[in-house]
C-alpha positions as CSV (number, residue, x, y, z in Angstrom):
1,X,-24.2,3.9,-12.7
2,X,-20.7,1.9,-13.1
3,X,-17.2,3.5,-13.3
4,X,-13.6,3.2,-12.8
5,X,-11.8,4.6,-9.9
6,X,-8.8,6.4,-9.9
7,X,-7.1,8.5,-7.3
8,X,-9.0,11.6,-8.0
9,X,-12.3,10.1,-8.2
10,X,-15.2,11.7,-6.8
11,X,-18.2,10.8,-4.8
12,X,-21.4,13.0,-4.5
13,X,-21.0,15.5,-1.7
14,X,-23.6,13.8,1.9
15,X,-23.5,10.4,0.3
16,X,-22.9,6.9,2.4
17,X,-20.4,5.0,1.0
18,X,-20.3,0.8,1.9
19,X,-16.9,-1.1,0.9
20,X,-18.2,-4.8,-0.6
21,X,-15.6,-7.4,-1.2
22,X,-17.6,-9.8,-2.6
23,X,-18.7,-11.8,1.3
24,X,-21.7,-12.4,3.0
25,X,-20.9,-9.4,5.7
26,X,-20.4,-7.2,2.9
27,X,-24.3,-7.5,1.7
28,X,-25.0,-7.5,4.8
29,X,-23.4,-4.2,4.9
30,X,-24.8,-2.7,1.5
31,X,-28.2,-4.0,3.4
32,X,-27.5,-1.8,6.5
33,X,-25.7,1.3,4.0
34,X,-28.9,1.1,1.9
35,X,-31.3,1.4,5.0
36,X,-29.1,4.6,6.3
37,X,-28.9,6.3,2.7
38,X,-32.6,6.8,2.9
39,X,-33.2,7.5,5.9
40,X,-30.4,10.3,5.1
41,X,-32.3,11.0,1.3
42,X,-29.2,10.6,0.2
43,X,-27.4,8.4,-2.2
44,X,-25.6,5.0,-1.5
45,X,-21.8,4.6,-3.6
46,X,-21.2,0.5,-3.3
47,X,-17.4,1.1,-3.6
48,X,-15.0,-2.1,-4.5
49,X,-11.6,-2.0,-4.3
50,X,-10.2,-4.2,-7.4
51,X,-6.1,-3.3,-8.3
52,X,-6.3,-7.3,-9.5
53,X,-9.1,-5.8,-12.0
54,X,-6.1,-5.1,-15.1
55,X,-7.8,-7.4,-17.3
56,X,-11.3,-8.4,-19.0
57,X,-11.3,-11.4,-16.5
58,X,-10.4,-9.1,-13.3
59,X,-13.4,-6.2,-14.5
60,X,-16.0,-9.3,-14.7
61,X,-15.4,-10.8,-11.2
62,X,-15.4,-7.1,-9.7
63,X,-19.0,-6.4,-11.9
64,X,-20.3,-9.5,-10.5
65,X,-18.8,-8.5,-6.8
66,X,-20.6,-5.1,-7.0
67,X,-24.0,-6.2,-9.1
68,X,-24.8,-8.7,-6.0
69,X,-24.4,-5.7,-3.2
70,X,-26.4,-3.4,-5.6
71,X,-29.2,-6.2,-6.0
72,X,-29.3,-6.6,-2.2
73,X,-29.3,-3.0,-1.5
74,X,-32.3,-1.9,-4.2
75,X,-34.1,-4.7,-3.1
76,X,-34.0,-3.5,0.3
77,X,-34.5,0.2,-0.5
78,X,-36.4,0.7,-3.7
79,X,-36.0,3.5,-5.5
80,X,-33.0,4.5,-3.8
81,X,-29.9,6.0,-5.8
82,X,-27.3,3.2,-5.8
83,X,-24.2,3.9,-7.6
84,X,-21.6,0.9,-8.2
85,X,-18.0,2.0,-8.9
86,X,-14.5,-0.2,-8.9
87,X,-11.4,1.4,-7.8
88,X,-7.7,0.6,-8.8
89,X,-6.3,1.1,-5.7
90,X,-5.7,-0.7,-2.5
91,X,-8.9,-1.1,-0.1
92,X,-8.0,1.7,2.5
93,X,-6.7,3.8,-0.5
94,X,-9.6,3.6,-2.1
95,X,-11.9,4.0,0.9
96,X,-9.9,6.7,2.7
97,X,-10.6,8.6,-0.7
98,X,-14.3,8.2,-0.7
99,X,-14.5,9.2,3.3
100,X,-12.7,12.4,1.9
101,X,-15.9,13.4,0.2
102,X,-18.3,11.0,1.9
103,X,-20.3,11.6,4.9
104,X,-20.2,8.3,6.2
105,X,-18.5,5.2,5.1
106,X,-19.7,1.4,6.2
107,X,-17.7,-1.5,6.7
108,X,-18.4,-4.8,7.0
109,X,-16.8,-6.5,10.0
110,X,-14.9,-10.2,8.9
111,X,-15.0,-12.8,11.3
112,X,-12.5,-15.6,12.0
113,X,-13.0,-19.7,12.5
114,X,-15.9,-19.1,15.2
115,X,-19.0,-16.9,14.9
116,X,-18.1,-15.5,18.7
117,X,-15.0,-14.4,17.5
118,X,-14.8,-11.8,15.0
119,X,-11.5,-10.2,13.8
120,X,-10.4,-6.3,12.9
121,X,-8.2,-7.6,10.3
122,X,-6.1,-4.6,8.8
123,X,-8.8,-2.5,6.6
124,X,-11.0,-1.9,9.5
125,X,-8.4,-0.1,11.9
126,X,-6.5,1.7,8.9
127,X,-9.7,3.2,7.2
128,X,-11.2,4.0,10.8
129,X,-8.0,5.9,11.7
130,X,-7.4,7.9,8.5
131,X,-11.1,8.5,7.5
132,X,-12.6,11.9,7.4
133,X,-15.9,10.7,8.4
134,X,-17.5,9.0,10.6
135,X,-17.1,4.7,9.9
136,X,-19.5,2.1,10.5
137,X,-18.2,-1.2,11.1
138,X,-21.3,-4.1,10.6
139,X,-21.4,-7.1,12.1
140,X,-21.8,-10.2,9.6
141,X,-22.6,-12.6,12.3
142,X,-25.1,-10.9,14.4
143,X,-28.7,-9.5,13.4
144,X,-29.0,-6.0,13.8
145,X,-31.0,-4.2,16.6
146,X,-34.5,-3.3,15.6
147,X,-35.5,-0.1,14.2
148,X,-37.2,1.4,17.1
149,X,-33.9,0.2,19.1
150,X,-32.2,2.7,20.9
151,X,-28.2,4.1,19.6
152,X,-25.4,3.5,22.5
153,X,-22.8,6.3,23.0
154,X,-19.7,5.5,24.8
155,X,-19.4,9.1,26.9
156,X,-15.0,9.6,27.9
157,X,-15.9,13.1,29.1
158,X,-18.1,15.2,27.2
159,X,-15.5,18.1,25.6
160,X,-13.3,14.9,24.1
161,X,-16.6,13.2,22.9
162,X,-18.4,16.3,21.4
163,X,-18.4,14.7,18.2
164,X,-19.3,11.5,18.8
165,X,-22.3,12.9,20.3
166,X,-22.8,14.9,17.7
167,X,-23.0,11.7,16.1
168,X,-25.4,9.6,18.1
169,X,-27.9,12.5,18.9
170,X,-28.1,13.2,15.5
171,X,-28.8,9.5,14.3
172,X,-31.3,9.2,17.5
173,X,-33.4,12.2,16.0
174,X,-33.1,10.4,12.3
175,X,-34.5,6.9,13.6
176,X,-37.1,8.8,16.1
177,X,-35.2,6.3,18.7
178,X,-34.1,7.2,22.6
179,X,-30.1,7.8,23.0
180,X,-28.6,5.5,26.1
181,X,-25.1,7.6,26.9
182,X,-22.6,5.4,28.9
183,X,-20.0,6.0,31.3
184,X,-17.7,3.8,32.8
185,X,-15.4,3.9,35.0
186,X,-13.6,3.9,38.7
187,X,-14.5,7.7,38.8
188,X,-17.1,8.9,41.4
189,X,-19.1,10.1,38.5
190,X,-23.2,10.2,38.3
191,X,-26.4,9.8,36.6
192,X,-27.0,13.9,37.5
193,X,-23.4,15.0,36.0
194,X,-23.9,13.0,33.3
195,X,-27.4,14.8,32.2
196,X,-25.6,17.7,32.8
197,X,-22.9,17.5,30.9
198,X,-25.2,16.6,28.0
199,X,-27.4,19.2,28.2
200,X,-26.7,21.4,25.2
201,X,-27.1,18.6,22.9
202,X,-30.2,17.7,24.9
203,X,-31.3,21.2,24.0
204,X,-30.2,20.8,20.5
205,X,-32.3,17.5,20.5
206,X,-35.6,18.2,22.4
207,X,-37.3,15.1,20.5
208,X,-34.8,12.4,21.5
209,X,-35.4,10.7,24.6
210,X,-32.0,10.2,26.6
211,X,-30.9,8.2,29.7
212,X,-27.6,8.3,31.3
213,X,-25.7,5.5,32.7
214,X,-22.8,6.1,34.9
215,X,-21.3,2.9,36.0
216,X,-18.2,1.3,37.6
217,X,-16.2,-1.0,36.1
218,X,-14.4,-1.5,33.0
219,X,-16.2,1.1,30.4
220,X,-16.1,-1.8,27.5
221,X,-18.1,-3.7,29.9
222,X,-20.7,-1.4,30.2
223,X,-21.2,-0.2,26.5
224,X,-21.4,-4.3,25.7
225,X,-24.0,-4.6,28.2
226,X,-26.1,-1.6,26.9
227,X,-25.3,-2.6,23.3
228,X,-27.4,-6.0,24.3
229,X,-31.0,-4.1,23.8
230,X,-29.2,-1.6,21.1
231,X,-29.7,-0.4,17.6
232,X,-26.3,1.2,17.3
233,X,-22.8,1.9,19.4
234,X,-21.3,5.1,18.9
235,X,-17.8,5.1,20.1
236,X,-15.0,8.1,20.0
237,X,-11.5,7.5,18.5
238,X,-8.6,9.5,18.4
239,X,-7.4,12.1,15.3
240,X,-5.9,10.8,12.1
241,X,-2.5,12.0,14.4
242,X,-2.9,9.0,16.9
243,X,-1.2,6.2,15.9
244,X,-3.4,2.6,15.9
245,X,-2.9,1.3,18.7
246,X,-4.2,4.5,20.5
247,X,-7.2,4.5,18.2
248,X,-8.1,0.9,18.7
249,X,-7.1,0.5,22.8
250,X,-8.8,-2.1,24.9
251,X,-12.1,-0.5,24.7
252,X,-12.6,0.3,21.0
253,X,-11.0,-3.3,19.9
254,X,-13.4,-5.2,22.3
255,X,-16.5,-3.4,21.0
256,X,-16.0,-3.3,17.5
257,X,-15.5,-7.2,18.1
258,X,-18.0,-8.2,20.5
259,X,-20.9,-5.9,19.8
260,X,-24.2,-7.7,18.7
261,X,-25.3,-4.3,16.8
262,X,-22.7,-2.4,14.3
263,X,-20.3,0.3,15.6
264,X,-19.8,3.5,14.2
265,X,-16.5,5.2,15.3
266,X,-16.2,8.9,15.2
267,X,-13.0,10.7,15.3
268,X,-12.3,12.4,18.6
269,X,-11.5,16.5,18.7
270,X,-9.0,18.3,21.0
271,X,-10.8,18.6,24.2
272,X,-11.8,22.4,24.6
273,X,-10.9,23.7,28.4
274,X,-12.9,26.5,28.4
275,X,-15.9,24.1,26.6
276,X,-19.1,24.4,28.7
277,X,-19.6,20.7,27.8
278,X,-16.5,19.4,29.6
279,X,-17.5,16.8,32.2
280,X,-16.3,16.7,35.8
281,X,-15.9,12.8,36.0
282,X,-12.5,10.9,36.2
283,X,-11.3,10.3,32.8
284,X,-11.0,6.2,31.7
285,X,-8.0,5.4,30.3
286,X,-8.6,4.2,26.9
287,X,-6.4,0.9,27.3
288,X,-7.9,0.4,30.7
């Protein structure tokens, strides 16, 4: 199914939604999108943003944009429910829209003159900051983790994290995969308060095997050492309120660019005081 975007488009209620600008990370991406739309038995919207698309020649190089990321994704997902649609508006217009109605929008990550040395660019931050839902950022130069991979979640305390968590546990039980939570810090925290702290979603979650990691040092450190053997990083950022460079401090920035595996940022909640999930560990400072 093809159609035009405008500003009050719509995009079926659950479905993943992968942005595609017409590179090599951006199959990749409709690869990984297609893979997680199944799994989900949900659909999969291939979403280009085109405002240059005003003309006959402008519609043809946007078709022939969004026909390669729908071959790639059907060939990795037959029978899936791929819908290709070209939007008007600006890239984080049109994908802040769809993340309105989406439940999870994928992003393919841009990398600069070296392989080692990928780049945020401006989309990434601007759609991860405004987005409803959760955003998955893929890498174009690394392979992915294998299925039976465990997902990584980066663990600030557990009130401020809740939905992150939420997150990871929930894509843990999906994949039938173990969940490795990480914290890191200068705090006197351990392995025990960390299990503890976890333990409604461990209740919530009987089936997914979980191990806690409390270590010292820099916490970007020690979710890119975990992410080495990983499937998936989960990693908290701050409400559409925060401005960017809150969102992306030290730690977010250095995942989202170093991680072998993609990252998916969830948008962090008010911590809740009287929350039986709040963790009694010293909190990191996110630009530590």
């Amino acid at each position: 199914m093809n159609a035009t975007l405008n500003p009050d488009f719509s995009i079926e209620p659950d479905a993943v939604v992968v942005g595609v600008d017409g590179t090599e990370t951006a199959v990749r991406a409709a690869i990984w999108a297609a893979a997680e739309a199944r799994l989900r038995d949900t659909a999969l919207h291939i979403l280009h943003a085109a405002p240059y698309a005003t003309n006959p020649t402008g519609r043809r190089h946007a078709s022939g944009i969004l026909g390669r990321a729908r071959t790639a994704a059907r060939h990795s997902a037959p029978g899936l429910d791929v819908h290709t649609v070209s939007s008007l508006l600006s890239p984080v217009a049109a994908l802040v829209a769809a993340g309105e109605q989406a439940d999870l929008l994928v992003l393919g990550l841009i990398t600069g003159g070296s392989p080692a040395e990928p780049v945020l660019g401006s989309v990434t931050p601007a759609v991860s900051l405004h987005a409803r839902c959760p955003v998955v950022v893929v890498h174009g130069s690394h392979p992915t983790g294998g299925r039976s991979a465990p997902v990584v979640v980066g663990v600030h305390t557990a009130g401020v994290d809740a939905a992150a968590l939420d997150a990871a546990f929930a894509d843990a039980a999906r994949h039938r995969s173990a969940l490795v939570a990480v914290h890191g810090g200068s705090g006197d925290a351990t392995r025990e308060q960390l299990a503890d702290a976890l333990a409604p979603w461990r209740e919530r979650f009987p089936q997914v095997q979980v191990e806690c990691l409390a270590m010292r040092g820099h916490p970007r450190d020690a979710l890119l050492d975990a992410a080495r053997t990983a499937r998936l990083v989960v990693v908290g950022g701050h409400r559409r309120s925060a401005p960017a460079r809150i969102l992306f401090g030290s730690v977010s920035r250095d995942v989202l660019r170093l991680s072998p595996v993609p990252v998916e940022i969830v948008r962090r909640g008010s911590p809740d005081p009287h929350a039986a999930v709040a963790m009694a560990v010293a909190p990191v400072s996110e630009d530590g």
